[in-house]
C-alpha positions as CSV (number, residue, x, y, z in Angstrom):
1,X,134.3,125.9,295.0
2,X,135.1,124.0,291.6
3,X,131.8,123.2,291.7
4,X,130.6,126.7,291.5
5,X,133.1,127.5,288.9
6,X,131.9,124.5,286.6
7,X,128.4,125.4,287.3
8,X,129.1,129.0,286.1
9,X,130.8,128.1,282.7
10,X,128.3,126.0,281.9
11,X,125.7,129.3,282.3
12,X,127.9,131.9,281.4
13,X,130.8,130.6,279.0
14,X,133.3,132.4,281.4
15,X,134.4,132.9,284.6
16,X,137.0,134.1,286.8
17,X,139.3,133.2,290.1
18,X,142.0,134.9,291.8
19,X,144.0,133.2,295.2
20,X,146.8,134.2,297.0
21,X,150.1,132.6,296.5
22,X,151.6,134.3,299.2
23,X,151.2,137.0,302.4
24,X,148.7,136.9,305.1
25,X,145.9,136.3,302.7
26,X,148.0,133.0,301.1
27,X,145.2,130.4,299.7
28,X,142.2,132.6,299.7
29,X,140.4,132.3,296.9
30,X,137.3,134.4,295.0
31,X,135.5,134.0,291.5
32,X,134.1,136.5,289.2
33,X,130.9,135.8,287.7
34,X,129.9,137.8,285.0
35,X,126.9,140.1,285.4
36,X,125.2,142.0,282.9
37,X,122.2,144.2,283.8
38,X,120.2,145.2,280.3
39,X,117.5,147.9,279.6
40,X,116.2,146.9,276.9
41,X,114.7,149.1,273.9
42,X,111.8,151.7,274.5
43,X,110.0,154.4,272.9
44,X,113.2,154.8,270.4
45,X,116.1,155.1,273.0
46,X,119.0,152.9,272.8
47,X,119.5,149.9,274.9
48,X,122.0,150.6,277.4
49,X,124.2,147.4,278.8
50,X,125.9,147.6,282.2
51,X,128.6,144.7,282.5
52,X,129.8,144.0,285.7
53,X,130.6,141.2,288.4
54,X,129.2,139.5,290.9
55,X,131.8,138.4,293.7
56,X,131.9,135.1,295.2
57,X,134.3,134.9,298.2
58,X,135.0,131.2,299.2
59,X,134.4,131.7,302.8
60,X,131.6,134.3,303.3
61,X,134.0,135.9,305.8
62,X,136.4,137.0,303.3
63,X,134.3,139.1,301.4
64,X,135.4,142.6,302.5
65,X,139.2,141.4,301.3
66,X,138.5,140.8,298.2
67,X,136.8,143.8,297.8
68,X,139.9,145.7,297.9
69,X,141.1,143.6,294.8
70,X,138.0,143.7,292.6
71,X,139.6,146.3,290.3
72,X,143.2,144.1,289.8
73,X,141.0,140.9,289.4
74,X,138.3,142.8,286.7
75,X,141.2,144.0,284.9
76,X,143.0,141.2,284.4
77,X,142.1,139.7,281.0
78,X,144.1,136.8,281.3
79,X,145.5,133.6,283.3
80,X,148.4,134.9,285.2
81,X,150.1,135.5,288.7
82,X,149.7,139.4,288.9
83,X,150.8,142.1,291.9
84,X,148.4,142.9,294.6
85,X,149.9,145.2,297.4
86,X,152.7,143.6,297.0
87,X,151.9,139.9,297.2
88,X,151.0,137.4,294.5
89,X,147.8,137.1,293.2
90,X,147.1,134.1,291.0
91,X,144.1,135.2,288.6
92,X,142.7,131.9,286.1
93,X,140.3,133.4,283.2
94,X,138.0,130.7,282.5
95,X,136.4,129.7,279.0
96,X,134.3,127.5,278.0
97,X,132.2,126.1,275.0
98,X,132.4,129.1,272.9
99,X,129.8,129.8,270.5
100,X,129.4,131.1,267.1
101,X,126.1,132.8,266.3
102,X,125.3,133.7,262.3
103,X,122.8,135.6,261.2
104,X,121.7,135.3,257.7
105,X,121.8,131.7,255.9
106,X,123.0,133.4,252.6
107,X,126.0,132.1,250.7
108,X,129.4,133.4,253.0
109,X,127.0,131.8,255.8
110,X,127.1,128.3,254.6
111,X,131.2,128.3,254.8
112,X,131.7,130.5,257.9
113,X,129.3,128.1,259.8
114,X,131.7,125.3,258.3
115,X,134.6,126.7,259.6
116,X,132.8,127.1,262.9
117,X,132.6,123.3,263.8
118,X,135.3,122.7,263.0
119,X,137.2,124.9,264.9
120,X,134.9,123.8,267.8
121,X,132.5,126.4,268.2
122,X,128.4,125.7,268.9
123,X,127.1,126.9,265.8
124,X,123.5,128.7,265.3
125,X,122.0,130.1,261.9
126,X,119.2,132.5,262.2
127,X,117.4,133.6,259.4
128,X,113.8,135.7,258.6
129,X,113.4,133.3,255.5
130,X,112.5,129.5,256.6
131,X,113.6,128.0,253.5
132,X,117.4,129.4,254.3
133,X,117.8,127.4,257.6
134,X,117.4,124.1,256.9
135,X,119.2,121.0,257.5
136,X,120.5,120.6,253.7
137,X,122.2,123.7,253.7
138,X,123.5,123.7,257.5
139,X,124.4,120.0,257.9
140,X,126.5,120.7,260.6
141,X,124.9,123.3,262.6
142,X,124.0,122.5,266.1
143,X,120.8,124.6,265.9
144,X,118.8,126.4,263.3
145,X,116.2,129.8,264.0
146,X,113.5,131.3,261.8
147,X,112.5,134.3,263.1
148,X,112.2,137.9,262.6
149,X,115.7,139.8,263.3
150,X,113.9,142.4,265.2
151,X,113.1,139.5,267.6
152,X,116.2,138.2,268.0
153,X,116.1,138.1,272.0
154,X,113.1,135.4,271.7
155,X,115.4,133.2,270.2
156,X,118.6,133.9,271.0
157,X,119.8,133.3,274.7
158,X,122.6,136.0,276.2
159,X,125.7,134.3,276.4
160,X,129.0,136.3,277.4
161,X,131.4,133.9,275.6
162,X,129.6,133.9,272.1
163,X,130.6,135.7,268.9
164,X,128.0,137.2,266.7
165,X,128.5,137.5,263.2
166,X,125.6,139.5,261.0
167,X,125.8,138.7,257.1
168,X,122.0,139.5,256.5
169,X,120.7,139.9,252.7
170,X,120.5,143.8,253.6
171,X,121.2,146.7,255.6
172,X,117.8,146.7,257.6
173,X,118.0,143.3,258.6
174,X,122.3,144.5,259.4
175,X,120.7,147.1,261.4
176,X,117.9,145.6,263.3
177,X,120.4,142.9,264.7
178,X,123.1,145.4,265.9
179,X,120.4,147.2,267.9
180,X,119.6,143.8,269.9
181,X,123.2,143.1,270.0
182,X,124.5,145.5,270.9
183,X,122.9,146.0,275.3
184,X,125.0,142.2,275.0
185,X,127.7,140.6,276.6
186,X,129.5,139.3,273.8
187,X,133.8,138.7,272.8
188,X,133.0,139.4,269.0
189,X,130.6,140.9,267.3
190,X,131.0,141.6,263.5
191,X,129.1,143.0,260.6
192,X,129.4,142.4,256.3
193,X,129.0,145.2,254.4
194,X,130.9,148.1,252.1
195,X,132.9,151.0,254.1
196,X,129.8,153.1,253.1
197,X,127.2,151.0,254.1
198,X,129.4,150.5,257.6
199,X,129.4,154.2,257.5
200,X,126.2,155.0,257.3
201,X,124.1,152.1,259.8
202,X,127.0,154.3,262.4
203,X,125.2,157.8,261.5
204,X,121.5,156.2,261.9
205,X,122.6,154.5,264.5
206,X,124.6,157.1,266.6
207,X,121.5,159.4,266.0
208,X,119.7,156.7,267.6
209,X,121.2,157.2,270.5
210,X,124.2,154.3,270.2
211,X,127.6,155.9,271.9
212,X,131.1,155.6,269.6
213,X,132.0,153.5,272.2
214,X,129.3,150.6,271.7
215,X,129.9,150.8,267.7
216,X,133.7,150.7,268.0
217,X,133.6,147.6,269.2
218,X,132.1,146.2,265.9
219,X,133.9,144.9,264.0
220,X,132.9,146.1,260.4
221,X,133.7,145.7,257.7
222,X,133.5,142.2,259.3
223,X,137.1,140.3,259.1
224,X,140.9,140.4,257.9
225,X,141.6,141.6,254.7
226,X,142.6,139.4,252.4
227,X,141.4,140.0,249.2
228,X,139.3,137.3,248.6
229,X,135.8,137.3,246.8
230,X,134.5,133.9,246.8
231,X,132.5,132.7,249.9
232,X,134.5,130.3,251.5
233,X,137.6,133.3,251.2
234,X,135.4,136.0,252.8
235,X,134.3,132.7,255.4
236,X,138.2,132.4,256.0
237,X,139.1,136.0,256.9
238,X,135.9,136.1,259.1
239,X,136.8,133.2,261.3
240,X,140.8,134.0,261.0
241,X,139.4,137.8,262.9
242,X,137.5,136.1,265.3
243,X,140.2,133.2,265.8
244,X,142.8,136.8,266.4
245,X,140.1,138.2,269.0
246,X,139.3,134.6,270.7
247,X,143.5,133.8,270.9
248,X,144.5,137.4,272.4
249,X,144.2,137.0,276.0
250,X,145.7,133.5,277.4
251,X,142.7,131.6,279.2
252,X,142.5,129.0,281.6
253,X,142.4,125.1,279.7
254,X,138.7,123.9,280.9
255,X,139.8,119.8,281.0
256,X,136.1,117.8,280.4
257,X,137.5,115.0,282.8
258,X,139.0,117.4,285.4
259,X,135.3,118.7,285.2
260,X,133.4,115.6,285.2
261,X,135.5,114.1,287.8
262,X,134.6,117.1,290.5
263,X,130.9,117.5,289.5
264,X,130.8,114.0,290.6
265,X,131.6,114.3,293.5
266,X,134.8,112.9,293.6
267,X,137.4,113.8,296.4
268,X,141.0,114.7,296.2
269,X,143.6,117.9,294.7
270,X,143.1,119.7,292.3
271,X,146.5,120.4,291.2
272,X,147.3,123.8,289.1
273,X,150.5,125.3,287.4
274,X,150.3,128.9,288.5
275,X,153.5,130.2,286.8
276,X,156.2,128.2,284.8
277,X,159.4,129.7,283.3
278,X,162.0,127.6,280.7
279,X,161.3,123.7,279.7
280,X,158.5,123.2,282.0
281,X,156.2,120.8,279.8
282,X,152.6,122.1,280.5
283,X,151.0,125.9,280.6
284,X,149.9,127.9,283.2
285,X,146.7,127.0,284.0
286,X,147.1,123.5,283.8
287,X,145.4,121.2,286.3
288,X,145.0,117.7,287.7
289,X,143.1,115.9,289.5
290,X,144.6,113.3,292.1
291,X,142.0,111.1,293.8
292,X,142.9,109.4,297.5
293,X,142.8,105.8,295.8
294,X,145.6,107.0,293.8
295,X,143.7,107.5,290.2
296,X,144.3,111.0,288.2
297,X,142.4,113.1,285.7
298,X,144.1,115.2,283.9
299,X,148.2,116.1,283.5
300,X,150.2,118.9,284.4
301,X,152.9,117.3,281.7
302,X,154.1,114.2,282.9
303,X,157.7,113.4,283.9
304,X,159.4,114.4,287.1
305,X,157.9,117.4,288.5
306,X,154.0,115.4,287.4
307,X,155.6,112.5,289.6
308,X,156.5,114.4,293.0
309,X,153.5,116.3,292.7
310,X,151.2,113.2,292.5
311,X,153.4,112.4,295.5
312,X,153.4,115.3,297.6
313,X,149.2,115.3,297.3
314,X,148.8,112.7,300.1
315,X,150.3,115.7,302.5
316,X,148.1,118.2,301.1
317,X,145.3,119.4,303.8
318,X,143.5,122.0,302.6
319,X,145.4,124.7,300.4
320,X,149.2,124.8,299.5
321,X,151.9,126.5,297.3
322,X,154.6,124.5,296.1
323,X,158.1,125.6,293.8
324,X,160.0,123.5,291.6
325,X,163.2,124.1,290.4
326,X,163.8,122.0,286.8
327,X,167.7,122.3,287.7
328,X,170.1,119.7,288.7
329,X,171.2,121.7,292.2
330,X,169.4,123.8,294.5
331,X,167.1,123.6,297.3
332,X,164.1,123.1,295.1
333,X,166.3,120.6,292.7
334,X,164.2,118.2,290.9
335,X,168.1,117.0,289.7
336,X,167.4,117.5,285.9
337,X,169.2,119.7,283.3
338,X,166.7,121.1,281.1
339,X,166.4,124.4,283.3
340,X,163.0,126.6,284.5
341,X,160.9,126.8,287.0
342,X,157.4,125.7,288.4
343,X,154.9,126.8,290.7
344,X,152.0,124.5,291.9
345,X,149.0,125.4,293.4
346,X,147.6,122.4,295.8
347,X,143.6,122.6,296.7
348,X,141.7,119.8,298.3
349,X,138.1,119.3,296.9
């Protein structure tokens, strides 16, 4: 199922799992792939966008269970153990490669793109003037797009975890972006411009036939104030909002060589922290891989609880939650003093 999941991230930027950690449904497991079913513009009518999921039940089988928890597992914006009738559902919000797509190559672009890499997002410029995206003034960017704004969609693939940021030279090119953007998935889209200007692309564009909904999810005027003027301080509050919007849910770590090692082919556990309280070193969401030959990708965060787990892997057969107690008595002792709380998911791949 990894292998799914991987595959997924790779198309979407996102995905989502949910598995029992206990009941009569303990160790089945789902994912969420995002599914967005777009109309595009015609004859003056606004685009209408229709996000949903597409649920993949590991064993065929299962599907009619997890249809009874589709609502708990779509509403869950975040890695965590949650309630489901009573029992613990486990839900990991993948994601992956995010990407940061500008358009306009003016001046604020040149820094926000800047800031981009190096807060490791895929950067793209697009512009409707060729001598704006070039290599000398995006260095860094990982791809550069002349083209007309009004077709964006030739250029531009849908991608649900990518934030859009529109600083065209004016409001027609502002405009003619948010009415491609806005039938997307997307987790930001922002806009540059005066209160007024804001103001009055909502009028024409709400008369259009745009909802309040769809145009309160802009974000315009784009970015947290700060009362800067120069470029790179207008590029800072842009990518300081978009950092706030990216950081508000907790996701689930995406390790490269947890990754690689499965899309090889490799066999063994993937090891997970589901829920940790007190001094317990790594996150939730966490994982490791532990090969049969004894060689591991990844860390949940080393010491003793990364030590009994590697351990406890060679009894593993198929799916298995496990507690540890970071306490010096108990049932669940691990005999140290530092206090918390640990639970591990086991899955053989």
């Amino acid at each position: 199922m990894y292998n799914k999941i991987y595959q997924i991230l790779d198309e979407k930027g996102r995905a989502k799992t949910g598995i029992f950690l206990d009941g009569p449904y303990m160790g089945k497991k789902c994912i969420l792939k995002p599914e967005t079913v777009i109309r595009e513009e015609n004859c003056g009518e606004a685009a209408e966008k229709k996000s949903g999921v597409q649920l993949i039940p590991e064993k065929t089988e299962d599907a009619s269970i997890w249809d009874n928890y589709l609502n708990i597992l779509s509403e869950t914006k975040e890695t965590k153990v949650t309630e489901a009738d009573g029992h613990r559902l486990f839900v990991e919000d993948y994601r992956k490669n995010p990407r940061l797509v500008i358009f306009g190559g003016g001046h604020v672009s040149q820094p926000t793109a800047h800031l981009g890499k190096m807060l490791g997002f895929h950067v793209t410029i697009m512009d409707d003037r060729e001598y704006f995206v070039t290599k000398e003034r995006f260095p860094e960017a990982d791809q550069l797009v002349y083209g007309d704004f009004k077709e964006l969609d030739k250029y531009i693939t849908p991608y649900d975890n990518t934030y859009y940021v529109i600083l065209t030279r004016g409001h027609i090119g502002d405009a003619d972006c948010l009415r491609r953007l806005l039938h997307r998935p997307y987790e930001y889209l922002g806009m540059i411009g005066s209160k007024n200007k804001v103001r009055i692309t909502r009028e024409n564009l709400l008369k259009e036939g745009y909802t309040l909904e769809q145009l309160d999810e802009v974000h315009a005027p784009i970015g947290i104030p700060l009362g800067g003027q120069l470029p790179e301080e207008i590029a800072v509050s842009i990518m300081a909002e978009i950092i706030k919007v990216k950081n508000q849910h907790y996701s689930a770590y995406c390790d490269e060589k947890v990754e690689t090692a499965v899309l090889e082919g490799r066999h063994g556990v993937m090891v997970t922290i589901a829920e940790k309280s007190g001094s317990s070193p790594r996150g939730v969401g966490s994982k490791m891989f532990v090969e049969p030959s004894g060689h591991i990708t990844g860390s949940i965060g080393g010491g003793k609880v990364e030590y009994e787990v590697i351990n406890h892997c060679k009894e593993v057969q198929e799916k298995e939650v496990k507690h540890y107690a970071l306490t010096a008595d108990g049932q669940d002792s691990l005999g140290m003093i530092c206090g918390g709380q640990v639970t591990v998911v086991f899955e053989r791949v």
